[in-house]
C-alpha positions as CSV (number, residue, x, y, z in Angstrom):
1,X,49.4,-36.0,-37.4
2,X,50.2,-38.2,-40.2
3,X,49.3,-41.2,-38.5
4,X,45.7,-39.9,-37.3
5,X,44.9,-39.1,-40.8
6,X,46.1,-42.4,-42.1
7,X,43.8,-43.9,-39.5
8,X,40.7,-41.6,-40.2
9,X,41.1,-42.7,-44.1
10,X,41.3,-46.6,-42.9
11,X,38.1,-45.4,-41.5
12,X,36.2,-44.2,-43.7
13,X,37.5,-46.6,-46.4
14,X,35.7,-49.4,-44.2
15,X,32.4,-47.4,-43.8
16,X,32.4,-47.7,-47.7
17,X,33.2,-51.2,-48.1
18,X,30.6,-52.0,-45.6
19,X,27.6,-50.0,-47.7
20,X,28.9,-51.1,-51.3
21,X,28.9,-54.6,-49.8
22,X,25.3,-54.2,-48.4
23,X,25.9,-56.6,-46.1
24,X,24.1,-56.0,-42.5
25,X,24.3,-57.0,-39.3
26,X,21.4,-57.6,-36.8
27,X,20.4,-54.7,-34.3
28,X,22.2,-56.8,-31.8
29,X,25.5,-57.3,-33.3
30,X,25.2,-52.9,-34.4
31,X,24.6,-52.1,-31.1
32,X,28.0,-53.1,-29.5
33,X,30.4,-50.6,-28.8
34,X,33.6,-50.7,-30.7
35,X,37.0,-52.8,-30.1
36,X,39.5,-50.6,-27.2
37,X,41.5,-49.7,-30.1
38,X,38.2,-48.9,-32.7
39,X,39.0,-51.6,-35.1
40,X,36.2,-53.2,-36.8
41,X,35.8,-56.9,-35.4
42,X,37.4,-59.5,-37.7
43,X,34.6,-62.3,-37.9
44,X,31.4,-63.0,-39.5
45,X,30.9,-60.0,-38.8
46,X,33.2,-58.3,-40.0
47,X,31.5,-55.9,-42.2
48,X,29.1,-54.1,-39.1
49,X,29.0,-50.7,-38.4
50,X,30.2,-50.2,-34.5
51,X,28.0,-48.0,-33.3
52,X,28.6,-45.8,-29.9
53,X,26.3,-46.5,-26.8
54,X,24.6,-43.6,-25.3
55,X,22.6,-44.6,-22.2
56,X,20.3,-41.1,-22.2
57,X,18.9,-38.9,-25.4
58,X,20.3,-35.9,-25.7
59,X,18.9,-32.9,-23.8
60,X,17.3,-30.2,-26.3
61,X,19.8,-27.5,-25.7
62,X,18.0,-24.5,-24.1
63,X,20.3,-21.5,-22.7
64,X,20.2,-23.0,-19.5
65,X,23.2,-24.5,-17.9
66,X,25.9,-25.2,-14.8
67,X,29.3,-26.0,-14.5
68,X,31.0,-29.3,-13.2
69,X,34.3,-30.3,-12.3
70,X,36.2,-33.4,-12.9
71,X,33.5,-37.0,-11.7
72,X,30.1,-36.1,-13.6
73,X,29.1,-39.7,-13.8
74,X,25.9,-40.7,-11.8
75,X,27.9,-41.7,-8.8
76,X,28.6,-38.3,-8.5
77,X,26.5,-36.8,-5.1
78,X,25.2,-33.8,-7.2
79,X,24.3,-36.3,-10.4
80,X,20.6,-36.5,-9.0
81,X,19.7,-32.9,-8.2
82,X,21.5,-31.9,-11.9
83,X,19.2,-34.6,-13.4
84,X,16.3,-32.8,-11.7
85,X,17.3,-29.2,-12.6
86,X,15.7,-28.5,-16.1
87,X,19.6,-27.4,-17.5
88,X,20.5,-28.8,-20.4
89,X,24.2,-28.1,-20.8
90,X,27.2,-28.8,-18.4
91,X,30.5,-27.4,-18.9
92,X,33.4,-29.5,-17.5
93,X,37.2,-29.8,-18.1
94,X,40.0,-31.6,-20.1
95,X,43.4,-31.3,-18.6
96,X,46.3,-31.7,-21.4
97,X,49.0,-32.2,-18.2
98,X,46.5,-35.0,-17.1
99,X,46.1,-36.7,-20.4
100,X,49.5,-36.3,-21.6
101,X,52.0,-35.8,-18.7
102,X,55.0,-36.7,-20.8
103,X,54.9,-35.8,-24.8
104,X,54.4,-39.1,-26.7
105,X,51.5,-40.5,-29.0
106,X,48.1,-40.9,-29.1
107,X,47.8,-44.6,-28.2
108,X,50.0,-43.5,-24.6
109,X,47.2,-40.9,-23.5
110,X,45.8,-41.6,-20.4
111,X,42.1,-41.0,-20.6
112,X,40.4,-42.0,-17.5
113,X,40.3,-38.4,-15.8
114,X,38.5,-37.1,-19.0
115,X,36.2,-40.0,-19.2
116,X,35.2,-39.3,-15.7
117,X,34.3,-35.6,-16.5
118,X,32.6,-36.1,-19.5
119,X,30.3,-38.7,-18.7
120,X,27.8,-36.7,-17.6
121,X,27.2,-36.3,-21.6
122,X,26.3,-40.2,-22.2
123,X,24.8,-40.7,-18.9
124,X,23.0,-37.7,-18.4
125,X,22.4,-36.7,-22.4
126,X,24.0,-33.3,-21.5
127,X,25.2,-30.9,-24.0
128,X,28.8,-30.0,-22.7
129,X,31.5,-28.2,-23.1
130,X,34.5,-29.3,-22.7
131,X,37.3,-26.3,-21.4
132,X,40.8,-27.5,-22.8
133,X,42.9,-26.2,-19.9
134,X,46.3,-26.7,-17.8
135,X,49.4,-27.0,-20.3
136,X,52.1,-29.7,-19.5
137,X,55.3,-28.5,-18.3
138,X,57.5,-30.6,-21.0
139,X,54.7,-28.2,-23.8
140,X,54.6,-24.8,-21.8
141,X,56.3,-23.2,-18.9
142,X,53.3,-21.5,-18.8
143,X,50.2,-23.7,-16.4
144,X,47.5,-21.6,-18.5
145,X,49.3,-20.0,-21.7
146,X,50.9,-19.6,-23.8
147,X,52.6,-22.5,-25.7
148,X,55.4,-21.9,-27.5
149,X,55.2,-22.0,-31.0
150,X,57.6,-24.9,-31.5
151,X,54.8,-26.6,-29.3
152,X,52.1,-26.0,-31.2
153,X,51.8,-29.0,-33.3
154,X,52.0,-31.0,-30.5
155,X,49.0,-29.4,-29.4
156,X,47.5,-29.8,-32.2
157,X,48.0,-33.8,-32.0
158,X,46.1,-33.5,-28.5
159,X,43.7,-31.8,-29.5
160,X,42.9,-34.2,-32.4
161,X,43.1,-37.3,-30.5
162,X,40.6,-35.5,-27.9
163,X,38.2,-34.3,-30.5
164,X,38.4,-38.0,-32.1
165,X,38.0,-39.9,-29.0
166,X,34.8,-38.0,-28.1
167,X,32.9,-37.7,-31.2
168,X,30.8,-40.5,-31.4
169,X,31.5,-41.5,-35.4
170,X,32.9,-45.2,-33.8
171,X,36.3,-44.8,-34.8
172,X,38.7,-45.0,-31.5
173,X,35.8,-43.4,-29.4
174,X,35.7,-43.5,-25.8
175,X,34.4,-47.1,-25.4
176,X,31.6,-45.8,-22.9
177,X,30.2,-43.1,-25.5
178,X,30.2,-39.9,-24.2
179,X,30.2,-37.4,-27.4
180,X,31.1,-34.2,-26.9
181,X,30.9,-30.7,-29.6
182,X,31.8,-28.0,-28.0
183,X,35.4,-27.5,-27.2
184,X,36.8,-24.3,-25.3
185,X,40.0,-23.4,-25.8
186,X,41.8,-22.1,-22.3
187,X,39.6,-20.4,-19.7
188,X,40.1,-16.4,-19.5
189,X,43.1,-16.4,-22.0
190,X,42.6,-12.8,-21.1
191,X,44.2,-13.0,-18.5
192,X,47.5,-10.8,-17.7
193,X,50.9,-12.5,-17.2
194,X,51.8,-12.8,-13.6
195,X,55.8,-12.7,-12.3
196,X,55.9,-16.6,-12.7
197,X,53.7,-17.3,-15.7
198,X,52.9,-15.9,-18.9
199,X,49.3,-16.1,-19.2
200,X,47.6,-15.6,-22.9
201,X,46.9,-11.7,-22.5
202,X,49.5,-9.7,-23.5
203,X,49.8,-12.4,-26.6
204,X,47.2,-12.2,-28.4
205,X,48.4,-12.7,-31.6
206,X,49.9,-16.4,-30.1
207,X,46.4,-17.0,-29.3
208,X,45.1,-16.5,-32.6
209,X,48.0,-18.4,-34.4
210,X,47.4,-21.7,-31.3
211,X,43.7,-21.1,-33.3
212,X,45.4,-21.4,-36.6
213,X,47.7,-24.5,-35.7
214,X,44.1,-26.5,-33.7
215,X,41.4,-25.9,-35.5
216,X,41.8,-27.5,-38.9
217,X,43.1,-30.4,-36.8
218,X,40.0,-30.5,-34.6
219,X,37.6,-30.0,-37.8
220,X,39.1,-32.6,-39.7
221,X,38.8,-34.8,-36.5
222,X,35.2,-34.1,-36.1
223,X,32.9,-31.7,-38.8
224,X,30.9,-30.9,-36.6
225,X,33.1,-30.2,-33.8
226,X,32.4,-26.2,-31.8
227,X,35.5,-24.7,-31.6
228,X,34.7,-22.3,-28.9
229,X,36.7,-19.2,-27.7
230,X,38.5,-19.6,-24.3
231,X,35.8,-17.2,-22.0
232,X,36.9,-13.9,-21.6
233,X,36.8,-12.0,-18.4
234,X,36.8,-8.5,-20.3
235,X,36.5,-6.7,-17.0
236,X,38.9,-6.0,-13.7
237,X,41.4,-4.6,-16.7
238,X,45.0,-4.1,-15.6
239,X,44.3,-0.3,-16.5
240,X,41.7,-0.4,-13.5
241,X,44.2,-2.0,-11.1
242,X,43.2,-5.5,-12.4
243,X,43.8,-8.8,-14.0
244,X,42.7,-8.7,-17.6
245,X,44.3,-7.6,-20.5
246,X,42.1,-4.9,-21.9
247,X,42.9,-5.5,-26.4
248,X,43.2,-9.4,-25.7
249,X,40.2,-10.3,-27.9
250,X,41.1,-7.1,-30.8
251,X,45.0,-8.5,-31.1
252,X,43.5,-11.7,-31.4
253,X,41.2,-10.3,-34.2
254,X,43.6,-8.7,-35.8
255,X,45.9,-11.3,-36.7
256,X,43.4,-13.3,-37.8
257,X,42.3,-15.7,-35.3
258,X,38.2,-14.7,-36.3
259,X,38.1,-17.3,-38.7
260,X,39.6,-19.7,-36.8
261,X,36.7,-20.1,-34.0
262,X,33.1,-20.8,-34.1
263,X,31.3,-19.3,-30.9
264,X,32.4,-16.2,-29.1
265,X,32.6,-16.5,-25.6
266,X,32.6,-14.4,-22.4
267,X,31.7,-14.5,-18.4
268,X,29.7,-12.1,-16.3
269,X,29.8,-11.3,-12.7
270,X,27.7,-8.6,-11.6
271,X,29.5,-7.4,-9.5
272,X,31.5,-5.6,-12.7
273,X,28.2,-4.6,-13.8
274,X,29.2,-0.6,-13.7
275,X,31.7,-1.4,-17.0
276,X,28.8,-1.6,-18.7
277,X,25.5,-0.1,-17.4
278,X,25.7,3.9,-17.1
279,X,23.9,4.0,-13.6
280,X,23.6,1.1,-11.2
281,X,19.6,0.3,-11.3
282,X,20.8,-1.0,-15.1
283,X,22.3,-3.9,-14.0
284,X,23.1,-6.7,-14.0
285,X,24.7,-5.5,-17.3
286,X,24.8,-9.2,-19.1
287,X,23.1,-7.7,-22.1
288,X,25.3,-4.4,-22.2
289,X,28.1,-6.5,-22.1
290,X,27.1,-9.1,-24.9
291,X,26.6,-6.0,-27.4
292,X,30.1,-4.6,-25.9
293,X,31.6,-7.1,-27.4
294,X,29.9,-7.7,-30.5
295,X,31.2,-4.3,-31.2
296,X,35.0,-5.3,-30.7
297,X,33.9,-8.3,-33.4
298,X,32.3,-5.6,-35.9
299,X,35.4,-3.8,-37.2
300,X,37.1,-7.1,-38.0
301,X,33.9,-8.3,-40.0
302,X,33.7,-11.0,-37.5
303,X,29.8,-12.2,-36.0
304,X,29.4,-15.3,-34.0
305,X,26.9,-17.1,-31.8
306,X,27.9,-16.4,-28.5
307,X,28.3,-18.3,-25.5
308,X,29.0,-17.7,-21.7
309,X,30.9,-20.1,-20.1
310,X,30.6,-18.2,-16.5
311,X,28.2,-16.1,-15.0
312,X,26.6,-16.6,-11.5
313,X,25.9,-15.1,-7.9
314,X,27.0,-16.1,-4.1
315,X,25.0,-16.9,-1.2
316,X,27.3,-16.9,1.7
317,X,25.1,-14.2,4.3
318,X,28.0,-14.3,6.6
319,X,28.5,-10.7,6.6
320,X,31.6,-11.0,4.3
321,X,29.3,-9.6,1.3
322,X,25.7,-7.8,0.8
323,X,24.5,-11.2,-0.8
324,X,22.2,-13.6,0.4
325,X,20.4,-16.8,-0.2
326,X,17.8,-14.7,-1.4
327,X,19.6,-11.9,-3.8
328,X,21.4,-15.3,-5.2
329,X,17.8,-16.6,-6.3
330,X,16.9,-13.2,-8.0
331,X,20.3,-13.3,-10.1
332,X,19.2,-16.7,-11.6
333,X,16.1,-14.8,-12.7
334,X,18.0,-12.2,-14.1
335,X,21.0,-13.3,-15.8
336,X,19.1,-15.9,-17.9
337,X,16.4,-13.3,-18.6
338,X,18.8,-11.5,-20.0
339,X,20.8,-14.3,-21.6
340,X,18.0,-14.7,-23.8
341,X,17.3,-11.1,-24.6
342,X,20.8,-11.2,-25.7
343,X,20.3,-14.0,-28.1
344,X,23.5,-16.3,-26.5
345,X,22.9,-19.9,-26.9
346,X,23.8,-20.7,-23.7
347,X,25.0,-19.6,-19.8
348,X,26.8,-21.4,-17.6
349,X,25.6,-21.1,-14.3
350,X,29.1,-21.6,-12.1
351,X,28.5,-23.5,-10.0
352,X,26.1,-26.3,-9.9
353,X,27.5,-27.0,-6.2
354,X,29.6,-25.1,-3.4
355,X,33.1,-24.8,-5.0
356,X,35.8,-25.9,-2.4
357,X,36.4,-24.0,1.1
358,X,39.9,-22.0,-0.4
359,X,37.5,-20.3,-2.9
360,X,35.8,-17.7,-1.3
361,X,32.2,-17.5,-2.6
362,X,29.5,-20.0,-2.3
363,X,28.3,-20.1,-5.6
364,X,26.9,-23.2,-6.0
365,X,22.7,-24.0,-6.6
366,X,23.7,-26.4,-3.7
367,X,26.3,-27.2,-1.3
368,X,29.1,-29.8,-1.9
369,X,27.9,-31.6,1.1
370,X,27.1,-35.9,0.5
371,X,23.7,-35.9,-0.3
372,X,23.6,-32.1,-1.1
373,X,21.9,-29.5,0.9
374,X,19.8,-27.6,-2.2
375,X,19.4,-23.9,-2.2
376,X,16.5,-21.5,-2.6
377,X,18.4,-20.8,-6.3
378,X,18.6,-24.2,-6.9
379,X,14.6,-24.8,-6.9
380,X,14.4,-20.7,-8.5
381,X,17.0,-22.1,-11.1
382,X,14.7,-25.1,-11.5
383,X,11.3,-22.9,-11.8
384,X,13.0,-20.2,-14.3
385,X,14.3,-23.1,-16.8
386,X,10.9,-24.5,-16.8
387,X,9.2,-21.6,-17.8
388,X,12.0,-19.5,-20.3
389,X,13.2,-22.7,-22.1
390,X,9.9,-22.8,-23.9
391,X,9.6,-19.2,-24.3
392,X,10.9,-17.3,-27.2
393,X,12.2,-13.7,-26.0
394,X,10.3,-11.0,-27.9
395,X,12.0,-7.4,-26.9
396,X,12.8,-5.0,-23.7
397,X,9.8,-2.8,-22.7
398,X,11.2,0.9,-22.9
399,X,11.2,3.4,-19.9
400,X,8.3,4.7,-21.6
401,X,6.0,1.9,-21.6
402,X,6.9,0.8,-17.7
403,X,6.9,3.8,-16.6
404,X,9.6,4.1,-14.2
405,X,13.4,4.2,-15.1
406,X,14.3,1.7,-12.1
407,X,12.2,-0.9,-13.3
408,X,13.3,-3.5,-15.7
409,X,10.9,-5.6,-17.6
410,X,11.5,-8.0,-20.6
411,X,9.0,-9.3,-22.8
412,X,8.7,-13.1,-23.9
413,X,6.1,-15.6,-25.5
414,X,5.3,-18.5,-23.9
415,X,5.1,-22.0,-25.8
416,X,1.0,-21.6,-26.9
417,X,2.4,-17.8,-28.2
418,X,0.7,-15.9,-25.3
419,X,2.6,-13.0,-23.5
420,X,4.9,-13.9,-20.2
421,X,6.9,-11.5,-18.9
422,X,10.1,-11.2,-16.6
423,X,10.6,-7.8,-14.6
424,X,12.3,-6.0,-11.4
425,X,13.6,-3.3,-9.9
426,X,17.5,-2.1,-10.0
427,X,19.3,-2.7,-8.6
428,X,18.8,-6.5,-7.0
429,X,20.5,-5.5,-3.8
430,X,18.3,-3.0,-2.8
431,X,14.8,-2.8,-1.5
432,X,12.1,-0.6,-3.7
433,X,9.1,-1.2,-5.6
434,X,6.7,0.0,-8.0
435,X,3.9,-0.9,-10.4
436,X,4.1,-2.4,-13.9
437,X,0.9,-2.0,-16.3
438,X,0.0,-4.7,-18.6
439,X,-2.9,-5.8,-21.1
440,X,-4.8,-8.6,-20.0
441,X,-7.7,-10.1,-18.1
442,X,-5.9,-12.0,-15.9
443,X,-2.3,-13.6,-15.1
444,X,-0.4,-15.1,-12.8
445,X,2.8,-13.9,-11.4
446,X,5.7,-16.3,-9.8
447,X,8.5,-15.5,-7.4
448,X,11.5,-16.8,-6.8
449,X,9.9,-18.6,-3.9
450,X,7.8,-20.6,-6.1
451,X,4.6,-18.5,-4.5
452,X,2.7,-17.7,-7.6
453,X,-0.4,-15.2,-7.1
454,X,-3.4,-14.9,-9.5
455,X,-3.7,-11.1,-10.4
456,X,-7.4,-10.0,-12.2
457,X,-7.5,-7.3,-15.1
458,X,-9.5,-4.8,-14.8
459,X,-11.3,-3.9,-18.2
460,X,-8.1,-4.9,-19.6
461,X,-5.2,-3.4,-17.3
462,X,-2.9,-5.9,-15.1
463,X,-1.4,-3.7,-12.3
464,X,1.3,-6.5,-11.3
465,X,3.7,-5.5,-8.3
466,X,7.5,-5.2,-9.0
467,X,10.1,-5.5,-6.4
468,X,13.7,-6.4,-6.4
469,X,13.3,-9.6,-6.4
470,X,12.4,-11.0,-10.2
471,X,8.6,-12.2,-11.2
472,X,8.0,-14.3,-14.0
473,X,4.1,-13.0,-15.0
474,X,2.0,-15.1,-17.6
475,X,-0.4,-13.1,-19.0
476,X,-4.0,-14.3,-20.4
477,X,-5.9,-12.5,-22.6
């Protein structure tokens, strides 16, 4: 630790000495990307600033986005479909076990997995978020939690170098420029101990003091680092036969850790949509859940942005499930409608492709085939981004004003400030339909086919059909 704050002060010390010297280099020579070991060059020019190489602007963040695993580069098969998508985030991984097999310093970490999945940052301007996962045995008998406390400043080292290496100031960077903000501490530290692991769950006060121990490390490292919360699960709790400890995030809360993160973060499957809707046309229960938990925050005097980090529907119509290709497309709709009614910064769409045959569930927007076969949610996916990311969510209708308890409408503006609005009928999976009423003189209404329909107002009134299957409607005056 002492020795990556010595270097940060050699640093910064430089930086000044360059600006009190006013002495410039030409665009050519500040360009370059700095020396392996982020030295400034001892020549002529010895007073230039190094500055990192980004091959693509950063994306606008919008709250659309997927997750990747390990190669995001853009020799990656799926690399041209994601640059097609309209996401702007991608959340990948960071393995300490990878980077650190054996516990030495900084200057021994092997960095080439991490490079790999994080390029997609510098070479496809994504926003990601990095998941810090996968302890080493020599730190942890534990794969995913919890480190020992005598461990803890070693993470703390990783975490540093990590945060350093990836955050673009030109000071022992990644030579190839990836930067990276958002860092996620351990995915579903919720999760309960099993016979041979103790997972973070039942330790939630060892979660919050692994917060304590990282993130002035990781701030000092970086300002204006994320430090994100690992994604809860908070549902299938052991007390319902399940895997996830129930008062994780309060014992976290309670000894503190709330100070010691930035974003709040959770995942939502719909399929545990009856935790938090009290019948099931209410579902898909996103925006239930988000308040849920901003009421477990409350009591501590804790409110954060919120993220989720996993969310997403299958399509594998192989009568294993009631989903389909189609009931897929319509959860794209719905999750990020309600994503943004929520006011979360951003959901992770898992995954962008197929994940490997021993996982059960095809969950991908395409399949993990070389090129990639896309899916109707990849192109509904694609549609829905283009129209919510420049919309700005305005509120829920109420039963009253749709007129039907079954029907679920949300109400947005669209970039020129006109009305567009998202609705369907509850629940997704089955088949029903009824009529929404809307001001207007005309609009035009778009499923998650891509089929969009003109619909004419009479003397003001829009009667615009509502099935199960989501419809974006723009309204015009």
């Amino acid at each position: 630790m002492a020795r990556f704050m010595h270097g940060k002060i050699y640093w910064t010390l430089a930086v000044i000495l360059c600006l009190t010297s006013c002495l410039w280099t030409s665009p050519a020579i500040a360009q370059e990307a700095p020396l392996p070991d982020g030295t400034i060059a001892a020549s002529a020019e010895q007073y230039a600033i190094f500055l990192p190489f980004t091959s693509q602007p950063m994306r606008t963040a919008t709250p659309f986005g997927v997750q990747m695993y390990f190669d995001t580069s853009s020799s990656a098969p799926s690399f041209g479909p994601l640059m097609e998508l309209n996401a702007s985030w991608v959340r990948s991984q960071v393995l300490w076990s990878y980077v650190e097999p054996s516990n030495t310093t900084p200057d021994q970490f092997i960095w080439d997995m991490p490079d790999g999945g994080l390029a997609v940052a510098r070479e496809g301007g994504m926003n990601v978020i990095a998941t810090i996962t996968r302890n080493p045995d020599w730190a942890s008998p534990n794969l995913h939690g919890y480190i020992p406390t005598e461990n803890l400043d070693d993470f703390a080292e990783f975490m540093g170098a990590v945060v350093e290496r990836y955050d673009g100031d030109g000071y022992q960077d990644d030579p190839q420029g990836s930067i990276v903000k958002y860092w996620e501490l351990y995915n579903e530290p919720d999760g309960a101990s099993k016979p041979d692991e103790i997972r973070w769950g039942e330790y939630g006060e060892e979660y919050a003091n692994m917060l304590k121990a990282v993130y002035p490390v990781i701030k000092a490292a970086d300002p204006e680092a994320q430090v994100v919360f690992g994604g809860i699960a908070y549902d299938w709790f052991t007390d319902q036969g399940g895997s996830f400890t129930r008062s994780f995030l309060s014992d976290v809360l309670a000894n503190g850790g709330g100070a010691y993160f930035d974003v709040m973060n959770f995942h939502v499957y719909p399929a545990f949509a009856p935790n938090w809707v009290s019948q099931p046309g209410d579902g898909p229960g996103l925006y239930e859940k988000a308040e849920a938990i901003r009421q477990v925050m409350a009591p501590y005097g804790v409110s954060k942005p919120m993220m989720i980090t996993e969310a997403g529907s299958h399509s594998n119509a192989d009568g294993t499930s009631s989903s389909t290709p189609e009931i897929q497309a319509s959860y794209v709709v719905a999750l990020y409608t309600q994503t943004m009614a929520a006011d979360i910064l951003t959901m992770i769409w898992f995954m962008l492709y197929d994940p490997p045959e021993w996982y059960p569930n095809k969950t991908g927007l395409m399949d993990n085939s070389n090129p990639p076969v896309l899916k109707p949610a990849y192109y509904t996916y694609q549609r829905t981004a283009a129209k919510l990311s420049r919309a700005t969510f305005d509120r829920i209708l109420s039963d009253e004003e749709i007129g039907n308890d079954s029907m679920l409408a949300y109400r947005f503006t669209d970039g020129a400030g006109r009305p567009l609005y998202v609705a369907w009928m509850a629940p997704l999976k089955e088949s029903s339909s009824a009529t929404l009423v809307l001001s207007g003189g005309s609009a035009q209404v778009l499923d998650i086919f891509g089929v969009s329909t003109e619909v004419q107002g009479d003397n003001g009134r829009l009667e615009i059909p509502v099935t199960n299957q989501p419809v974006i409607i723009e309204v015009r005056e």
